[in-house]
Backbone as CSV, one residue per row, in Angstrom:
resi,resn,N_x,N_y,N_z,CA_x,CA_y,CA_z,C_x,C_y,C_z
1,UNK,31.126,-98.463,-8.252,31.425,-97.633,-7.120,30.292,-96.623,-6.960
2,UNK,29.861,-96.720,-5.651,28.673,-95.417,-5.449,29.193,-94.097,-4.784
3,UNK,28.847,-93.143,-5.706,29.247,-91.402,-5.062,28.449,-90.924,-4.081
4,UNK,28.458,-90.328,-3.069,28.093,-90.004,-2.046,27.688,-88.835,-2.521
5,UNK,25.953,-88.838,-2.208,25.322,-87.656,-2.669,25.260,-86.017,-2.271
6,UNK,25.768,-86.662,-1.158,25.941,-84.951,-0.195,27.753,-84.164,-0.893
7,UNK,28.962,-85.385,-0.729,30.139,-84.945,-1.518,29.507,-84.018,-3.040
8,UNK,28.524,-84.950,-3.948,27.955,-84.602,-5.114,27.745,-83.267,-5.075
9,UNK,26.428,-83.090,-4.376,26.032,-82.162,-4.408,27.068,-80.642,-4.155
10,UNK,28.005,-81.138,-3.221,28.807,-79.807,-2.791,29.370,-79.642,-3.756
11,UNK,30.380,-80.527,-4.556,30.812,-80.050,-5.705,30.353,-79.698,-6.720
12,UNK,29.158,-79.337,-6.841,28.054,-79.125,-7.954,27.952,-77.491,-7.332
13,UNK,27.920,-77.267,-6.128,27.708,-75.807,-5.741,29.202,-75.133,-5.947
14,UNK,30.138,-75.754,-5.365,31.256,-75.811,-5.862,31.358,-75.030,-7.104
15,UNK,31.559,-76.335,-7.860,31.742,-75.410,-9.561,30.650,-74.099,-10.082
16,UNK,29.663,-74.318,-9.087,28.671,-72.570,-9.745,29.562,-71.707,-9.304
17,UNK,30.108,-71.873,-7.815,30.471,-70.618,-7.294,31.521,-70.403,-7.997
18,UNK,32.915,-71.647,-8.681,33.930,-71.443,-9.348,33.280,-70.452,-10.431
19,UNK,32.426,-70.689,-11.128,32.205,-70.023,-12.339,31.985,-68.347,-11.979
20,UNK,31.310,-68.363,-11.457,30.356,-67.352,-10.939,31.792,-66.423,-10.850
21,UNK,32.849,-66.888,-9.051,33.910,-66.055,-9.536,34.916,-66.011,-10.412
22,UNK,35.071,-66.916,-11.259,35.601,-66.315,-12.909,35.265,-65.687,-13.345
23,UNK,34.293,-65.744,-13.570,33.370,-64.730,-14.514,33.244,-63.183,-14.054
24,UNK,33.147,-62.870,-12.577,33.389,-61.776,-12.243,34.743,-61.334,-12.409
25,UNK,36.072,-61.961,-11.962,37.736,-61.702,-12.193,37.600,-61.402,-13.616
26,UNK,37.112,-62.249,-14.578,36.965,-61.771,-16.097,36.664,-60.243,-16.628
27,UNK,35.440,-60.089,-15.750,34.388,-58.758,-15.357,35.103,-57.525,-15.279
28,UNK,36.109,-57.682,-14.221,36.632,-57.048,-13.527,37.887,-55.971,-14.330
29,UNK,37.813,-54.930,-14.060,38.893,-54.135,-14.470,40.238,-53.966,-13.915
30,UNK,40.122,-53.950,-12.191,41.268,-54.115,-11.828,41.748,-55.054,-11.972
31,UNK,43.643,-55.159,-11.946,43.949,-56.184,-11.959,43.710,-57.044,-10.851
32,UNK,44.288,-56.292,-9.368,44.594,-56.813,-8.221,43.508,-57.150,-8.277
33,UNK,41.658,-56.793,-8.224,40.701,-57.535,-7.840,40.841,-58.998,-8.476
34,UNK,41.106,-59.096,-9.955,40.989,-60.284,-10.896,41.920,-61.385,-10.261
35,UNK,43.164,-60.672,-9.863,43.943,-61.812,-8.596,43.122,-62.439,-7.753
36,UNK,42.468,-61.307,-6.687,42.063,-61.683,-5.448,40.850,-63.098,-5.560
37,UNK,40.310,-62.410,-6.813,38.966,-63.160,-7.274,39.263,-64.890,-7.851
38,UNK,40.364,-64.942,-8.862,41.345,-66.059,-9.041,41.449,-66.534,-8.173
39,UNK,42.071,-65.975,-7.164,42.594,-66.858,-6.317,41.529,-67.487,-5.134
40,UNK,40.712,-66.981,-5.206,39.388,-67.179,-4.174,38.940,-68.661,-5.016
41,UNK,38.473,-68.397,-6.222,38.247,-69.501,-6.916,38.608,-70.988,-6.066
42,UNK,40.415,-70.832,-6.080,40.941,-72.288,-5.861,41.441,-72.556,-4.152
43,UNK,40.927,-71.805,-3.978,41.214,-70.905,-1.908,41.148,-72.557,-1.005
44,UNK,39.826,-73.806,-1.178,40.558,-75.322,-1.111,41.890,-75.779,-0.947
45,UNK,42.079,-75.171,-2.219,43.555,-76.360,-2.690,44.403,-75.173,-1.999
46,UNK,44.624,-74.241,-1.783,45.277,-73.163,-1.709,45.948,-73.478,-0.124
47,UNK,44.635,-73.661,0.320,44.988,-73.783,1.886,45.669,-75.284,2.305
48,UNK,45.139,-76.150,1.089,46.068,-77.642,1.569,47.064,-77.807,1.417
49,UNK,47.477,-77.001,0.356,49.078,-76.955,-0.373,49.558,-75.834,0.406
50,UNK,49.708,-74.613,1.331,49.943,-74.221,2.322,49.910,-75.163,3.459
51,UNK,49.335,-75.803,3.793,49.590,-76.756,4.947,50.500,-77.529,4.736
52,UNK,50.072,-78.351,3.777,51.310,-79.102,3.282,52.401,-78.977,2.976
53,UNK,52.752,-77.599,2.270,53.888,-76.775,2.346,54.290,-77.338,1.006
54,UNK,53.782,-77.637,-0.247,53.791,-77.782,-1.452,54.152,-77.067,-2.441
55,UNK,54.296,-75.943,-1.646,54.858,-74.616,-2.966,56.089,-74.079,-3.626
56,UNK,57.172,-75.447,-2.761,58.047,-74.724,-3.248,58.249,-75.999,-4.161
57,UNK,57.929,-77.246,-4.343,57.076,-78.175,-5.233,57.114,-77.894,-6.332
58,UNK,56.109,-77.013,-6.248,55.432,-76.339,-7.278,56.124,-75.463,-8.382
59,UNK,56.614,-74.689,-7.250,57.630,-73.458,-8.317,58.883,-74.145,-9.436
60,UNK,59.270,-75.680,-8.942,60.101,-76.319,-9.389,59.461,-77.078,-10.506
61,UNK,58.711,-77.162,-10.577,57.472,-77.963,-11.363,56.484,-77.250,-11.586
62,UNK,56.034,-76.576,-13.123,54.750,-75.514,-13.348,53.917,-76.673,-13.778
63,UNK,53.599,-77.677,-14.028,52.754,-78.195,-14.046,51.728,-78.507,-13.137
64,UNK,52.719,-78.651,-11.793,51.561,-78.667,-10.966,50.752,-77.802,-10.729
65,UNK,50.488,-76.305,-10.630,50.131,-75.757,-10.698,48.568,-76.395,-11.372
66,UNK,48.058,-77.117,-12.418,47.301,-77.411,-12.884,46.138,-78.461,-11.945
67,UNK,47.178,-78.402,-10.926,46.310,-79.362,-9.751,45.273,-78.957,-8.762
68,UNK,45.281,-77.478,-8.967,44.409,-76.513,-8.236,42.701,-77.123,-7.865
69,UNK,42.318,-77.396,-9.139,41.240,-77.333,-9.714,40.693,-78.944,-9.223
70,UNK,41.280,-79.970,-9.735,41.060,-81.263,-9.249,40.985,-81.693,-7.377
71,UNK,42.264,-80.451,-6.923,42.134,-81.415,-5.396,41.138,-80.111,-4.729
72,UNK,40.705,-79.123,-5.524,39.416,-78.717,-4.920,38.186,-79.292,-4.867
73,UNK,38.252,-79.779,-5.870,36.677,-80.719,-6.026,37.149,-82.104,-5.340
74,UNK,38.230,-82.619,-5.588,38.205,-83.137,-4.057,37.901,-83.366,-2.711
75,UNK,38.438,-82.235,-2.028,38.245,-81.418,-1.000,36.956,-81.180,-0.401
76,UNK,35.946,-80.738,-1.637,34.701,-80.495,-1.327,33.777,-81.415,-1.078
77,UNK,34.558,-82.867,-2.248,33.777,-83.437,-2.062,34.046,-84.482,-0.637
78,UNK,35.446,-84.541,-0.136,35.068,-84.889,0.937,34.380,-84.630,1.953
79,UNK,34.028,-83.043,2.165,34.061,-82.332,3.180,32.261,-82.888,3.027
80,UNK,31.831,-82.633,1.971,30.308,-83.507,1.624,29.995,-84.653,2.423
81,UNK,30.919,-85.822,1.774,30.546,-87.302,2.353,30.689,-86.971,3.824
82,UNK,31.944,-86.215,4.571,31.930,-85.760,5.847,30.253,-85.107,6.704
83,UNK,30.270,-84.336,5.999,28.424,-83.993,6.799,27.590,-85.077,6.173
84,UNK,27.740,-85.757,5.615,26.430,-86.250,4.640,26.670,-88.131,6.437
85,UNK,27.780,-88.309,6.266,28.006,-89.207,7.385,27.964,-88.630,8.833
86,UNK,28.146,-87.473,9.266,27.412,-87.073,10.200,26.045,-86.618,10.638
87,UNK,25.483,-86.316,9.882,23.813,-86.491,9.595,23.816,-87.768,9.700
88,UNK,24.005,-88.902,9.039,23.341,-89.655,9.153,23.457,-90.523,10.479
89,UNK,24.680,-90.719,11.308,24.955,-91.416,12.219,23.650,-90.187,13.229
90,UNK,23.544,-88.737,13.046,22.443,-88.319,13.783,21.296,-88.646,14.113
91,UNK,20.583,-89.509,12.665,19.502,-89.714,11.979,19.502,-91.546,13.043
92,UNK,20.712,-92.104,13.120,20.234,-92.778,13.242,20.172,-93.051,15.122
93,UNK,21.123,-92.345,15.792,20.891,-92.015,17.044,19.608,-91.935,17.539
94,UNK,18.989,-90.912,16.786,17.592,-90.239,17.095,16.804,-91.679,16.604
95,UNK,16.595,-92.395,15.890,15.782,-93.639,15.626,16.199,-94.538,16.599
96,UNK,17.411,-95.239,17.350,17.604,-95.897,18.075,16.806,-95.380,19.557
97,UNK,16.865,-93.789,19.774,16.237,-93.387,21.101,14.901,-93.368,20.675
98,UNK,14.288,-93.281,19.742,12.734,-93.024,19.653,12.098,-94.716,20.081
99,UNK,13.283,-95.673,19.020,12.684,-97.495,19.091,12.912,-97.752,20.561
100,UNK,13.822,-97.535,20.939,14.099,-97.544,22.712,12.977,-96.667,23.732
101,UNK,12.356,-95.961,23.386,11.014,-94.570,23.943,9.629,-95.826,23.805
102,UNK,9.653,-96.387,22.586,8.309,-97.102,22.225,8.516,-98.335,22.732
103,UNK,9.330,-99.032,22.830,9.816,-100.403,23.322,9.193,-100.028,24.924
104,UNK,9.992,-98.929,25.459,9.785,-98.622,27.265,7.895,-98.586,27.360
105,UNK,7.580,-97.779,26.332,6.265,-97.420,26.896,5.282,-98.624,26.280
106,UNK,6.106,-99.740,25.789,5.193,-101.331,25.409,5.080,-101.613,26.686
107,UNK,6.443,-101.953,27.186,6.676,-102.776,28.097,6.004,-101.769,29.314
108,UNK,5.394,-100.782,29.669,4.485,-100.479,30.993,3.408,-100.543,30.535
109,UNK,3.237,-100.461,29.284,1.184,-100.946,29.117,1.093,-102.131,29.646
């Protein structure tokens, strides 16, 4: 199976920024910031499981809770293959009008 390098890459920025804000919530003295900062972390999954309406799921089941982390890098990484396939259908628009530009200006020489 081949990974889609643009998904890759996002989840690679992904997990810096995860770290980055752990490490500050860690940092941090207040509590409420160390929340806000936590919760920014998994803010992805946060918003799908709000859509989805998963939370009360959840509260019935603490395990899930552990799912935060996985359907973020998920998430990201779809949202990756998503631009990484719109670029390219761009990429290739723009080559079909350029071969179509050189073809026109064969055919009047």
């Amino acid at each position: 199976m081949k990974l889609n390098k643009g998904g890759l890459k996002l989840c690679a920025a992904y997990i810096v920024f995860v770290i980055l804000i752990l490490t500050l919530a860690y940092l941090t003295s207040d509590p409420k910031g160390r929340v806000l900062l936590a919760s920014l972390a998994w803010f992805p999954a946060g918003i799908t499981f709000g859509i989805l309406d998963v939370y009360p799921l959840m509260d019935q089941h603490p395990w899930t809770r552990f799912l935060g982390p996985p359907v973020s890098l998920l998430i990201m990484y779809l949202l990756g293959w998503l631009v990484n396939v719109i670029r390219f259908r761009h990429k290739v628009k723009e080559t079909e009008a350029l071969a179509h530009r050189l073809a026109e200006a064969k055919r009047s020489d």
